[in-house]
Backbone as JSON Lines, residues from 0, in Angstrom:
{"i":0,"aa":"X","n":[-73.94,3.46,57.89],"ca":[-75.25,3.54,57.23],"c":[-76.31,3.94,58.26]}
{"i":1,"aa":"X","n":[-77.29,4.86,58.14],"ca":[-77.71,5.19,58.7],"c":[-79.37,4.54,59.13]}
{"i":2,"aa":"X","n":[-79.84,4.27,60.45],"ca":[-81.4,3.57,59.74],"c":[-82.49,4.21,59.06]}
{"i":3,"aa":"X","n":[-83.3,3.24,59.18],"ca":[-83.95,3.51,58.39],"c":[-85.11,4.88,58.63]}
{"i":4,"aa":"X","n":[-85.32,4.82,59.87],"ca":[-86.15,6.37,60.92],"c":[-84.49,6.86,61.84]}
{"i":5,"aa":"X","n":[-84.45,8.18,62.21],"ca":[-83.6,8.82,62.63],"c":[-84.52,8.82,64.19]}
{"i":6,"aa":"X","n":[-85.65,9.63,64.32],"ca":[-86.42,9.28,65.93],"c":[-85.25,10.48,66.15]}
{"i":7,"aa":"X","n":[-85.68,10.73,67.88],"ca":[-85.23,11.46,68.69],"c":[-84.48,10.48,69.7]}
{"i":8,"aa":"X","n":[-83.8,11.37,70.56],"ca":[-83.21,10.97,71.72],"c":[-84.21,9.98,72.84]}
{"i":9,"aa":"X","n":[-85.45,10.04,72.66],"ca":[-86.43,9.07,73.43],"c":[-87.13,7.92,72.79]}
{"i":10,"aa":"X","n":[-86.64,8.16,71.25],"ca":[-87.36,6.86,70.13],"c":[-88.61,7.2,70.01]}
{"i":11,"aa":"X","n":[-88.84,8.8,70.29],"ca":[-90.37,8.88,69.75],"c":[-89.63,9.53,68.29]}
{"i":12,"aa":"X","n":[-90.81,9.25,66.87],"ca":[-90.92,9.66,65.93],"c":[-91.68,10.51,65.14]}
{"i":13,"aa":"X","n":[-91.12,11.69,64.67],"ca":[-92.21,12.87,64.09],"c":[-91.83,12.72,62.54]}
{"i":14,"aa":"X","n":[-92.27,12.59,61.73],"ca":[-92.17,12.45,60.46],"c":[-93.37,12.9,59.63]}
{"i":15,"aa":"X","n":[-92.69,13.71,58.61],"ca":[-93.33,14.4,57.51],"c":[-93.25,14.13,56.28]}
{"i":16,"aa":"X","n":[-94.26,13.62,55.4],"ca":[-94.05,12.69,54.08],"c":[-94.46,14.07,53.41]}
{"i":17,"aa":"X","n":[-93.51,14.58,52.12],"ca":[-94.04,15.31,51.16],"c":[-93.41,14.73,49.78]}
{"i":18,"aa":"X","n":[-93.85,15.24,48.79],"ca":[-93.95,15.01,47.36],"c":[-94.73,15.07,46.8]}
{"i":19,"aa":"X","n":[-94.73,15.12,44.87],"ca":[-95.82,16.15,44.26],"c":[-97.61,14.98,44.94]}
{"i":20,"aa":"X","n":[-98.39,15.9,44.69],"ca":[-99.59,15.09,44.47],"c":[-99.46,13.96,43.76]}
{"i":21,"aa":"X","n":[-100.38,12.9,44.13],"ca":[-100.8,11.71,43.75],"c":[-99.68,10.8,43.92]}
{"i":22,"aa":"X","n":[-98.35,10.95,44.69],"ca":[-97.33,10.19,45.15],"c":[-97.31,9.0,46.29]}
{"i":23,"aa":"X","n":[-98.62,8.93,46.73],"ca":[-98.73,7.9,47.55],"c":[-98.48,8.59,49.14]}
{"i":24,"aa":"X","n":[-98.54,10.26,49.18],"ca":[-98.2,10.36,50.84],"c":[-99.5,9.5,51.62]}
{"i":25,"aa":"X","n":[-100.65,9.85,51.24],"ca":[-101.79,9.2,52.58],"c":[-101.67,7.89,52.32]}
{"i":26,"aa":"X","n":[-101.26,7.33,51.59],"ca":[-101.24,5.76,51.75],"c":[-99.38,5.25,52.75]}
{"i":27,"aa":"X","n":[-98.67,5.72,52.37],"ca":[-97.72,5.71,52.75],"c":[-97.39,5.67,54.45]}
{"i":28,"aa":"X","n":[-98.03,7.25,54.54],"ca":[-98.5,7.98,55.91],"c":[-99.35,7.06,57.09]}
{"i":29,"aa":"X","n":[-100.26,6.55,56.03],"ca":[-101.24,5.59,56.94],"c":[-100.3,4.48,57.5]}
{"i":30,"aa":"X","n":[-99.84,3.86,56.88],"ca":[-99.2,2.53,56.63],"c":[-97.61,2.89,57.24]}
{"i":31,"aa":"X","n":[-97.3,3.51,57.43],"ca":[-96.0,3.78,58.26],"c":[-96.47,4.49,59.73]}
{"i":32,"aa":"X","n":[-97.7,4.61,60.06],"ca":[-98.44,5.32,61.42],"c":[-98.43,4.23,62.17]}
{"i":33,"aa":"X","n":[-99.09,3.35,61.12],"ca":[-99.4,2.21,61.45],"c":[-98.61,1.41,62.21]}
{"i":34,"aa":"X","n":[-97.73,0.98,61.54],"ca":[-96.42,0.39,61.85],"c":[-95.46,1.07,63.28]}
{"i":35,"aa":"X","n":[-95.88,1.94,63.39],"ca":[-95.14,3.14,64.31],"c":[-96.01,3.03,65.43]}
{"i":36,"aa":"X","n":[-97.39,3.02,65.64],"ca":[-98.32,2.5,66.76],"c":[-98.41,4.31,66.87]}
{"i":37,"aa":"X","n":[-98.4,5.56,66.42],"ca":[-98.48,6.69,66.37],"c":[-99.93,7.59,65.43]}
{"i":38,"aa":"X","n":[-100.21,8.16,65.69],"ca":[-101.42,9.55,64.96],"c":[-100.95,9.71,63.71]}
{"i":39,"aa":"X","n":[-101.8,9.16,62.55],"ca":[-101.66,9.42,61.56],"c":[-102.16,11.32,60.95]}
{"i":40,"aa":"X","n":[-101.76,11.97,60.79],"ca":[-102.53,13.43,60.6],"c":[-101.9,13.74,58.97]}
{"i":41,"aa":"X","n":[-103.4,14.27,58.55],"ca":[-103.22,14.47,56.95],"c":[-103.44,15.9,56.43]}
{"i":42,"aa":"X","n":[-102.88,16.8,56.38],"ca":[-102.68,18.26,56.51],"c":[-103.84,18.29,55.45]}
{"i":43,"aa":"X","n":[-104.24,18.01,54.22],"ca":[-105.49,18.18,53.44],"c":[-106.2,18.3,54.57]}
{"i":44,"aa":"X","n":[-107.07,17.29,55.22],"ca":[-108.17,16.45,56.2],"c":[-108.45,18.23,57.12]}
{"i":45,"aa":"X","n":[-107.26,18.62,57.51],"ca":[-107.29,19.96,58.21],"c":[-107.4,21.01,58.22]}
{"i":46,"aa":"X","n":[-106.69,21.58,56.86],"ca":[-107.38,22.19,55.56],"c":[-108.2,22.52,55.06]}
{"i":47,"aa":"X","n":[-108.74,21.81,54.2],"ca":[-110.19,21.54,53.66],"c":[-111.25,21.48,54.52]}
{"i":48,"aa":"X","n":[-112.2,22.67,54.45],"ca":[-113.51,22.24,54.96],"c":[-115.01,21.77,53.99]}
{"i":49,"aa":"X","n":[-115.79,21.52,54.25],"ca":[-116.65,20.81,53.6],"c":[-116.73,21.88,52.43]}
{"i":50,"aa":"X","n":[-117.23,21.32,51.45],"ca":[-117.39,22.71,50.12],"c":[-116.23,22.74,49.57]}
{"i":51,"aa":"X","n":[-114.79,22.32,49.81],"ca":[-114.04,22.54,49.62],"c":[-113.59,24.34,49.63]}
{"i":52,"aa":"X","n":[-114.26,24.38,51.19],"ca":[-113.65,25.38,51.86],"c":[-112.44,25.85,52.24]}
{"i":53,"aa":"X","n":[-111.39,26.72,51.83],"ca":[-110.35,27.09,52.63],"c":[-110.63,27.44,54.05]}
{"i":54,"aa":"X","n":[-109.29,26.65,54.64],"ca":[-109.31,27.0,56.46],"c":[-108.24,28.67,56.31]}
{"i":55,"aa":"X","n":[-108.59,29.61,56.97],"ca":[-107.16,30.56,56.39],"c":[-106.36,30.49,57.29]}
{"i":56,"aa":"X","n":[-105.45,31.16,57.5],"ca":[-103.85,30.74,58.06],"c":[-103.82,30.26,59.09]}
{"i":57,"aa":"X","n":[-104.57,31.38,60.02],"ca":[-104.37,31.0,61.55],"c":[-104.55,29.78,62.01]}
{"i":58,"aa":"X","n":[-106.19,29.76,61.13],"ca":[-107.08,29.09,61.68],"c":[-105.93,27.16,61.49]}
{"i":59,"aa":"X","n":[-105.62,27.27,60.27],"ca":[-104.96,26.22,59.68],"c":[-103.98,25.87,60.6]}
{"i":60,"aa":"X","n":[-102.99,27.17,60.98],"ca":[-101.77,26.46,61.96],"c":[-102.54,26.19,62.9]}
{"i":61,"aa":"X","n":[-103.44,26.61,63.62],"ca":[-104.18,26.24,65.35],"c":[-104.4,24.86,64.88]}
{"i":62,"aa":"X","n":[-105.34,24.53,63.74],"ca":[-105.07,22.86,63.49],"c":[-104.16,22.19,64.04]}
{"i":63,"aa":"X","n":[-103.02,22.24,63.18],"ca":[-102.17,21.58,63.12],"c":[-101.64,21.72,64.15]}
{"i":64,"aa":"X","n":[-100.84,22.77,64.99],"ca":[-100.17,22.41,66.2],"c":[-100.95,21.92,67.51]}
{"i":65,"aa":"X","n":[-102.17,21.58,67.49],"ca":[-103.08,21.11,67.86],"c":[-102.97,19.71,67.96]}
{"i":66,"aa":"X","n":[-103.05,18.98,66.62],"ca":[-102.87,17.91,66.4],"c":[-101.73,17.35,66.98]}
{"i":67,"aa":"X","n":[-100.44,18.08,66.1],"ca":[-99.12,17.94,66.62],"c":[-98.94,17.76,68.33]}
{"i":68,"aa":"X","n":[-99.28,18.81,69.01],"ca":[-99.23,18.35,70.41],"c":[-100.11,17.58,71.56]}
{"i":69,"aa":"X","n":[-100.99,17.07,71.14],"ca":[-102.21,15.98,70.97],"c":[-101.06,14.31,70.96]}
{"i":70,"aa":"X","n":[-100.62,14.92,69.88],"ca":[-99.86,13.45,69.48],"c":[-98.4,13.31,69.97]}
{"i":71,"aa":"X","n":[-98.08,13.61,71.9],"ca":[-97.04,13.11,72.61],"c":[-96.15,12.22,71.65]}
{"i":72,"aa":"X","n":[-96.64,11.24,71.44],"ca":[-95.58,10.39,71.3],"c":[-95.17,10.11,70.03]}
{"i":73,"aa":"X","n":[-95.04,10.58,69.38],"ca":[-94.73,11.43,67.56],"c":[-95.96,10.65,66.84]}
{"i":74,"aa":"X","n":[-95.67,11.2,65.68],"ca":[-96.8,11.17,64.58],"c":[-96.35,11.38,63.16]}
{"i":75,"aa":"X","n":[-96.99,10.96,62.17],"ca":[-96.94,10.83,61.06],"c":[-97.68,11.6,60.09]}
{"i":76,"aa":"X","n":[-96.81,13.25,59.36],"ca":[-97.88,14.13,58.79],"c":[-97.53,13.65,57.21]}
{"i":77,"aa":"X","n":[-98.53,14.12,56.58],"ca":[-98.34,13.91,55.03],"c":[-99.17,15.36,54.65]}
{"i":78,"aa":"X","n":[-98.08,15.87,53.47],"ca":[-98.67,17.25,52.61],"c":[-97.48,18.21,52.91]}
{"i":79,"aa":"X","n":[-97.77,18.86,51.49],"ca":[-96.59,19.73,51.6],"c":[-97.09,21.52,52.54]}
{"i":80,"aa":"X","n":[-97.72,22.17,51.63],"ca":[-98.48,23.21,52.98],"c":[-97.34,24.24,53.59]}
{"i":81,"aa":"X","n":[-96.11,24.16,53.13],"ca":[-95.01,24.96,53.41],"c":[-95.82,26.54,53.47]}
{"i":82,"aa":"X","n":[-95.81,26.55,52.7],"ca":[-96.57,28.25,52.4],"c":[-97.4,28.31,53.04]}
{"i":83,"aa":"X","n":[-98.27,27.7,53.81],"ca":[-98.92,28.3,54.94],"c":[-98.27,27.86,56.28]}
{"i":84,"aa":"X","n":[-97.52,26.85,56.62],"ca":[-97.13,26.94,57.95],"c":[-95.62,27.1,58.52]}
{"i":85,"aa":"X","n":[-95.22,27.44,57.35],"ca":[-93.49,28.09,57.33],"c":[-92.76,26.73,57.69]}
{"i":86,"aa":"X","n":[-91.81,27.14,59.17],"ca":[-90.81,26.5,59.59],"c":[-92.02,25.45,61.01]}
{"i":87,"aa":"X","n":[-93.12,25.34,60.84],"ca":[-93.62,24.63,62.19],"c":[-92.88,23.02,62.2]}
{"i":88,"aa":"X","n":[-93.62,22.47,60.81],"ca":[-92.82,21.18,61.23],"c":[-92.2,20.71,61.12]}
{"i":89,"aa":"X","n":[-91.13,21.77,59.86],"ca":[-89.48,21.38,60.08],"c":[-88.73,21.8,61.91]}
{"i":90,"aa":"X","n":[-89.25,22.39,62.51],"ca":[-88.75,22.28,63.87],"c":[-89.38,21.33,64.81]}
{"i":91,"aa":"X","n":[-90.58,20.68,64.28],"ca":[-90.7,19.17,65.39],"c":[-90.38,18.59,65.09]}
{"i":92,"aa":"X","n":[-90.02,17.92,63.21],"ca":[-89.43,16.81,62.81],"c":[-88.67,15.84,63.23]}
{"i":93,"aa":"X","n":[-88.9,15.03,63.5],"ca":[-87.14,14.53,63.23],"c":[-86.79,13.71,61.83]}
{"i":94,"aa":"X","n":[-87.91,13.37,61.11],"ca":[-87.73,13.01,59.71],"c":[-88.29,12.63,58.97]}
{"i":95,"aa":"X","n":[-87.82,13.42,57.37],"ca":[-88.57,13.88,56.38],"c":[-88.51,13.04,55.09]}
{"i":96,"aa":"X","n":[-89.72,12.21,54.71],"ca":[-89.33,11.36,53.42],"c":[-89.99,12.02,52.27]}
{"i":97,"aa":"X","n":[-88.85,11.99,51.17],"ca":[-89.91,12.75,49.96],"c":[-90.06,11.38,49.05]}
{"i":98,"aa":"X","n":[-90.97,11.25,48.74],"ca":[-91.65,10.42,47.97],"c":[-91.52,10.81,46.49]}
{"i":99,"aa":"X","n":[-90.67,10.06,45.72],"ca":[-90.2,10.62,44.07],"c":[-89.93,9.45,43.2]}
{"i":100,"aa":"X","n":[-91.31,8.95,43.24],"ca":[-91.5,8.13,42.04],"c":[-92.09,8.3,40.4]}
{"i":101,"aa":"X","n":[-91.76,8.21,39.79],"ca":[-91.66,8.29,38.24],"c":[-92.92,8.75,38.51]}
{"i":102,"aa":"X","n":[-93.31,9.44,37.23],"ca":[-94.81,10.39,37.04],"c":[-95.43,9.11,36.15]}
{"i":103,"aa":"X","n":[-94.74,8.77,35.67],"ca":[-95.41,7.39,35.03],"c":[-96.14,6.12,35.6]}
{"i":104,"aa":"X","n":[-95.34,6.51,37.11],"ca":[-95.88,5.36,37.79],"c":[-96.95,5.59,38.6]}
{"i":105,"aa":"X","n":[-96.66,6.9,39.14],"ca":[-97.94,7.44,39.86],"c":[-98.71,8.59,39.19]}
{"i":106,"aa":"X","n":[-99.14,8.57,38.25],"ca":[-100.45,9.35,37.2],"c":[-101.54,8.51,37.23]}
{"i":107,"aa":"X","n":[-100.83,7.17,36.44],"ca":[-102.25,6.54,36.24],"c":[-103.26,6.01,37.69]}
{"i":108,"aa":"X","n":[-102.31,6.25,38.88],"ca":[-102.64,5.86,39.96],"c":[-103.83,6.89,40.0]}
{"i":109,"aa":"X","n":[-103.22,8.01,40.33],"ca":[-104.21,9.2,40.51],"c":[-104.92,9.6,39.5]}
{"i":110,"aa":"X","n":[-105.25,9.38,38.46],"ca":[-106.21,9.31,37.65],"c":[-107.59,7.64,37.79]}
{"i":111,"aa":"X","n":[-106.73,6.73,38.4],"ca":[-108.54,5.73,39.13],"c":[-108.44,6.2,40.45]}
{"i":112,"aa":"X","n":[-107.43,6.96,41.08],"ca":[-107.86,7.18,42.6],"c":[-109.17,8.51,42.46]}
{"i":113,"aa":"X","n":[-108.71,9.37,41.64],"ca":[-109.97,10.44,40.82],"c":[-110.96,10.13,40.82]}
{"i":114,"aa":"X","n":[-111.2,8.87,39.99],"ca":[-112.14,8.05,38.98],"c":[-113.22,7.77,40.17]}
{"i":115,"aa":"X","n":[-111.9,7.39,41.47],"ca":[-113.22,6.75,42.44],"c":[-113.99,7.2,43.1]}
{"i":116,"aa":"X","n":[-113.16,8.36,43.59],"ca":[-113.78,9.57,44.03],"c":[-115.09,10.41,43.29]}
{"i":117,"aa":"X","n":[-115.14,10.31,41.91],"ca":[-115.91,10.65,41.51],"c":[-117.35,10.0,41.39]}
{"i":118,"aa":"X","n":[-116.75,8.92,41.46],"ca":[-118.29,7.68,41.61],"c":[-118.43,7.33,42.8]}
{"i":119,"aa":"X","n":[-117.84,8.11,44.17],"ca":[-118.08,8.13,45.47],"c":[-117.61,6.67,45.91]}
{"i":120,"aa":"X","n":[-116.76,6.22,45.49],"ca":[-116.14,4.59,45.7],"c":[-115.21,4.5,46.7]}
{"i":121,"aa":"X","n":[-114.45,5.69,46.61],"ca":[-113.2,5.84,47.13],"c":[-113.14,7.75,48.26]}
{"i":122,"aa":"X","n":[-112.72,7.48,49.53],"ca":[-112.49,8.42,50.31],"c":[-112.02,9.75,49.92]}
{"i":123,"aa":"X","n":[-112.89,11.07,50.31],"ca":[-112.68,12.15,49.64],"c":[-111.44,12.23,50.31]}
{"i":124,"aa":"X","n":[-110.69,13.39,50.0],"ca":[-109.18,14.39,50.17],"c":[-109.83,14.84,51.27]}
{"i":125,"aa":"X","n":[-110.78,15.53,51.8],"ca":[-111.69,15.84,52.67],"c":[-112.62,15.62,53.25]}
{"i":126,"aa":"X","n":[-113.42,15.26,54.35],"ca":[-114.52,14.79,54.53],"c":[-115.61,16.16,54.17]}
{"i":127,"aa":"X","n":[-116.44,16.09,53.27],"ca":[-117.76,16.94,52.5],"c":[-116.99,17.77,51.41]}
{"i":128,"aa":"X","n":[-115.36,17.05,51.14],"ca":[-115.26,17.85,49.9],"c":[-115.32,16.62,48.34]}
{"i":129,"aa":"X","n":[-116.14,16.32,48.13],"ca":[-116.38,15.35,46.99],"c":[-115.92,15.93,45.52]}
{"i":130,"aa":"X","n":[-114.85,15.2,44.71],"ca":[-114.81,15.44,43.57],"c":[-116.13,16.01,42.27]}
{"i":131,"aa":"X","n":[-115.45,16.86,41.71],"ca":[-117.35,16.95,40.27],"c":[-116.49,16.98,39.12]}
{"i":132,"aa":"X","n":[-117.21,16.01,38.13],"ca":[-116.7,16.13,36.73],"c":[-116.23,17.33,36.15]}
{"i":133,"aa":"X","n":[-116.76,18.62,36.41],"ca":[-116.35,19.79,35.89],"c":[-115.26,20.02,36.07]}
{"i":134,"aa":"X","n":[-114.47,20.06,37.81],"ca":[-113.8,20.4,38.39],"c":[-112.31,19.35,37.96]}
{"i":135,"aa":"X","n":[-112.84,18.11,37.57],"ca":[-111.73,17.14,37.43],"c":[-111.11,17.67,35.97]}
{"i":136,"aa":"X","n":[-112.26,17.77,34.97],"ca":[-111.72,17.36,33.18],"c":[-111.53,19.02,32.87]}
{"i":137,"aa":"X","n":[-112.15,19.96,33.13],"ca":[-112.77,21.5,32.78],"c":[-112.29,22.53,33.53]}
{"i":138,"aa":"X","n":[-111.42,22.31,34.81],"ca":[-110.69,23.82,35.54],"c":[-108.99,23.46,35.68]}
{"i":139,"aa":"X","n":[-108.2,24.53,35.9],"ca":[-107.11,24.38,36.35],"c":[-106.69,23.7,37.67]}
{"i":140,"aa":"X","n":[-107.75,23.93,38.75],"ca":[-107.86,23.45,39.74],"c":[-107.73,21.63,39.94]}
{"i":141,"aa":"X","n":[-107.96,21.32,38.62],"ca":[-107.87,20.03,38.41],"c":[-106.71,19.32,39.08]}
{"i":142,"aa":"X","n":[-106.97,18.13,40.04],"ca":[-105.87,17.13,41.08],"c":[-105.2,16.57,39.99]}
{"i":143,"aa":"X","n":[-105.31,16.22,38.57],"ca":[-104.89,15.81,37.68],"c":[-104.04,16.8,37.07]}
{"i":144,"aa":"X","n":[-104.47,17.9,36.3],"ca":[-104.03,19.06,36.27],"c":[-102.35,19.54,37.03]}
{"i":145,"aa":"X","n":[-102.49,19.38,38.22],"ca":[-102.21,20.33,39.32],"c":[-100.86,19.29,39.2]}
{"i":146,"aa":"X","n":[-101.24,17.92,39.8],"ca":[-100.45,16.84,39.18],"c":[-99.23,16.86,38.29]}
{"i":147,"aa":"X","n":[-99.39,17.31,36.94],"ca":[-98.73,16.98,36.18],"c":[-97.98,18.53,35.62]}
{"i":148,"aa":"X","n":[-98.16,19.62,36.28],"ca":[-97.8,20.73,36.32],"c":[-96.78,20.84,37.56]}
{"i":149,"aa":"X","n":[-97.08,20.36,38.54],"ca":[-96.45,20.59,39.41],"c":[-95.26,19.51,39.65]}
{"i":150,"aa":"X","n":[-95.27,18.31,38.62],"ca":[-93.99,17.21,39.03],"c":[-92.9,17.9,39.0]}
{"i":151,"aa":"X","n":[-91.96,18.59,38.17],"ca":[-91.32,18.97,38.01],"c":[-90.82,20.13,39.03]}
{"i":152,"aa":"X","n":[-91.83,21.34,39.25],"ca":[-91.83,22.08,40.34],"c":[-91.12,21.51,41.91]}
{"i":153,"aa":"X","n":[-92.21,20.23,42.38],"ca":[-92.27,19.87,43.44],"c":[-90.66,18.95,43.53]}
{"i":154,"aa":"X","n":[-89.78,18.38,42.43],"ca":[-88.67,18.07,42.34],"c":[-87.66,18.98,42.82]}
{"i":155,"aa":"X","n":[-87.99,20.12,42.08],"ca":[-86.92,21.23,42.09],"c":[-87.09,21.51,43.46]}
{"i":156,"aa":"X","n":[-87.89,21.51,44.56],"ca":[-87.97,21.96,45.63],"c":[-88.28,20.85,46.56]}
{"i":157,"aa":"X","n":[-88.0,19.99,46.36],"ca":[-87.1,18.79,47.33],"c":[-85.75,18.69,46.98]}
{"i":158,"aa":"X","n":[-85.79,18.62,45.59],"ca":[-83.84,18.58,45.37],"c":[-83.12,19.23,46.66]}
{"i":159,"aa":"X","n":[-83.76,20.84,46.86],"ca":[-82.79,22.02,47.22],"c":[-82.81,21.76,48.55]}
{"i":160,"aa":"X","n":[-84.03,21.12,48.89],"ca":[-84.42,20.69,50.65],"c":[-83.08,19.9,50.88]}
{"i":161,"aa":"X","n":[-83.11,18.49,49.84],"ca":[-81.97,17.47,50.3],"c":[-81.13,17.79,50.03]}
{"i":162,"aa":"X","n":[-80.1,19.25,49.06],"ca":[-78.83,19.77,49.29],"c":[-78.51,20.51,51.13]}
{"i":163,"aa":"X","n":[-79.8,20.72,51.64],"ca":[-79.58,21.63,52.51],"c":[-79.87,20.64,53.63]}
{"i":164,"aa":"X","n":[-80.52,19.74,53.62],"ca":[-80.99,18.6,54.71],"c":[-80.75,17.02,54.57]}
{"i":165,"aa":"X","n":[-80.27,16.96,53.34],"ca":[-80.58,15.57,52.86],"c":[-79.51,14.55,53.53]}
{"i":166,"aa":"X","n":[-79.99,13.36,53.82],"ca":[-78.87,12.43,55.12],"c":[-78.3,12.06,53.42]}
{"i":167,"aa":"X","n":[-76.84,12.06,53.9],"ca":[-75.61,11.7,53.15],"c":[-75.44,12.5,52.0]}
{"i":168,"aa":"X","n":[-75.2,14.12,52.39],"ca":[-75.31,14.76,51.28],"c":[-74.69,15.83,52.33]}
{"i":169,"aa":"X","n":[-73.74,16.58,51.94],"ca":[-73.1,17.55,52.97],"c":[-72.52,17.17,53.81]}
{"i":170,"aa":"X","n":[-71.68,17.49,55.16],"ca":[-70.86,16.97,56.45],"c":[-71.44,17.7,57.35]}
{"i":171,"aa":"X","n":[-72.72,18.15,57.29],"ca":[-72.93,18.3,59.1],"c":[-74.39,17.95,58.87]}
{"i":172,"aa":"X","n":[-74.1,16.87,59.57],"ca":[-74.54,15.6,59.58],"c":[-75.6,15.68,60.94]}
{"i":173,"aa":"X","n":[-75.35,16.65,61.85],"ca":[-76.33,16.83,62.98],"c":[-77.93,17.29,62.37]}
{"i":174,"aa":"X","n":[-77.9,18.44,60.83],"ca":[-78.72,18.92,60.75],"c":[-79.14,18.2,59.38]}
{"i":175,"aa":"X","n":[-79.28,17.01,59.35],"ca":[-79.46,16.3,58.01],"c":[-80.45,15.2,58.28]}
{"i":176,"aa":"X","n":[-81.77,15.09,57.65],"ca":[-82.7,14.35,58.82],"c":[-83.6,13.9,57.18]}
{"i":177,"aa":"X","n":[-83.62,13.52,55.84],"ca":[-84.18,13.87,54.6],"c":[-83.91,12.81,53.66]}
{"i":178,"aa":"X","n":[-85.07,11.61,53.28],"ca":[-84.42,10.68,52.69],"c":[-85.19,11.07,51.65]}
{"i":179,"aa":"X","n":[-85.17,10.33,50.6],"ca":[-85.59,10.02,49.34],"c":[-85.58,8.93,48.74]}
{"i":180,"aa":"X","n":[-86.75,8.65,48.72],"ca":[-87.52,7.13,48.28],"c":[-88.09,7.51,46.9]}
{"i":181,"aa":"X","n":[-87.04,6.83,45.83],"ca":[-87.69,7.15,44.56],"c":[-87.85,5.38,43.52]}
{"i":182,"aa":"X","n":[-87.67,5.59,42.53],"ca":[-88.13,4.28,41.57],"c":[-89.5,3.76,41.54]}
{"i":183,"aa":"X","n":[-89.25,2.57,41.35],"ca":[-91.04,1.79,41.06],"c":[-91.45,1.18,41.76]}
{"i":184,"aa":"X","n":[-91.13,1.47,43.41],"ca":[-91.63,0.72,44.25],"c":[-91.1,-0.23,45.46]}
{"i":185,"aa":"X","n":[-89.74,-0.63,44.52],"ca":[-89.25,-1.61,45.13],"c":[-88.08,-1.02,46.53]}
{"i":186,"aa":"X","n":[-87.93,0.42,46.43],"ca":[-87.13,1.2,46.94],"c":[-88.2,1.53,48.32]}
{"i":187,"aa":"X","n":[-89.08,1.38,48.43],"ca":[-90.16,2.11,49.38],"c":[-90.3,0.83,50.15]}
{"i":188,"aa":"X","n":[-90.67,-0.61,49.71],"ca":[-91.13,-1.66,50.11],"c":[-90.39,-1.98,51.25]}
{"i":189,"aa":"X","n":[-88.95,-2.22,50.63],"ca":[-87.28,-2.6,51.51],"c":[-87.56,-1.37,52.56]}
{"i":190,"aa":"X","n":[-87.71,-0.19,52.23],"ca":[-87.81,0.54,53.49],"c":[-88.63,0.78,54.59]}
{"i":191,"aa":"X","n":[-90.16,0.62,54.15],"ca":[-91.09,0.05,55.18],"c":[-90.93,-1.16,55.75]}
{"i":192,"aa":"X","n":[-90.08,-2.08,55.01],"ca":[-89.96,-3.51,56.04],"c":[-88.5,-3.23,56.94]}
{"i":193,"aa":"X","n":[-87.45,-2.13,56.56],"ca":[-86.8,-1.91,57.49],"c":[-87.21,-1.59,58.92]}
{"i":194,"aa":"X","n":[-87.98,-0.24,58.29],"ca":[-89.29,0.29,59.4],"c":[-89.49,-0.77,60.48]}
{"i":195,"aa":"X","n":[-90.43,-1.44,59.89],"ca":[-90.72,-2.78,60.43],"c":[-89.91,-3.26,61.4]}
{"i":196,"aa":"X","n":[-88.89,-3.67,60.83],"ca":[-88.29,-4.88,61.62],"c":[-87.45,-3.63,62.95]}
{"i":197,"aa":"X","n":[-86.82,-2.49,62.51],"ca":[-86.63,-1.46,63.05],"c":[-87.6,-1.44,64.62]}
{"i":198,"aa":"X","n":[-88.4,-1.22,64.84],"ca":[-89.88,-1.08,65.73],"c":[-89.83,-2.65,66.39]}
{"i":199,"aa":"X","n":[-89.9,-3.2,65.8],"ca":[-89.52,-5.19,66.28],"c":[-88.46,-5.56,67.24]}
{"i":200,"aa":"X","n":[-86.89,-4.74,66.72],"ca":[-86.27,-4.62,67.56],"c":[-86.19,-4.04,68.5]}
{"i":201,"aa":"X","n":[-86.99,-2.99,68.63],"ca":[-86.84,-2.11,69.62],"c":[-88.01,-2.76,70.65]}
């Protein structure tokens, strides 16, 4: 059985949380950085400029491998962003959790995490990019929207990740680094307290 973080040959850890929107990566991300004593980095946060500005490509990877090599002693990214930064942090990785809990369980989440954002209660996706009623109930652009269009999508393209990467799925086992944390919760909990105690022992 394998643990619960894979780490490198020095026990530093690079890990990349993806899954559809509103799945809990920045809470997750935070809270496993945490635990790790490592740079939490949130590929939105880097992204997004105020206005809900696009950063464009370059500018976006100089971010990020920025960050990335800033943060020696591994770090904890959340967001998917494939399409703009290709193969960067599947080659620092050393491991990748997709987050695939029921749409049932995490909708209504992201519909008051919305809510709060909109009544300025709760931390933008961006710092100066603030939610607007128009943008939430009235465009495609909608985090709600985008949400519930894309569950299915964002499945189909982790599935194919964990046929091609996924730990205990295939026999070469050197290039397999890809868990999957799905159900209602109770599957994620047991694994952050592995985490935990994981880091304790060490």
């Amino acid at each position: 059985m394998s643990p619960p973080l894979l780490g490198d040959a020095q026990g530093h850890y690079r890990i990349h949380i993806v899954g559809n929107s509103g799945v809990g990566k920045s809470t997750v991300g935070a809270q496993l950085a945490e635990i790790l004593g490592v740079p939490y980095i949130s590929l939105d946060a880097l992204f997004w400029k105020p206005g809900w500005e696009e950063s464009s490509m370059d500018e976006f990877r100089q971010k990020v491998e920025t960050a990335l090599t800033a943060a020696q002693n591994g770090w904890v990214v959340d967001g998917n962003y494939i399409n703009k930064l290709g193969s960067l942090l599947e080659e620092n990785e050393t491991d990748i959790i997709w987050l695939d809990p029921p749409l049932a369980l995490y909708l209504p989440r992201l519909i008051f995490r919305t809510v709060r954002r909109l009544l300025r209660t709760g931390p933008p996706c961006s710092e100066g990019c603030d939610e607007r009623l128009s943008q939430v109930l009235f465009s495609q652009e909608s985090i709600i929207w985008w949400c519930l269009t894309q569950h299915r999508p964002a499945r189909r393209r982790e599935t194919a990740n964990m046929a091609r990467i996924g730990l205990g799925v295939g026999r070469d086992v050197e290039n397999r680094k890809m868990r999957r944390l799905g159900g209602w919760g109770r599957e994620l909990r047991a694994w952050l307290a592995d985490v935990d105690r994981l880091v304790k022992d060490n």
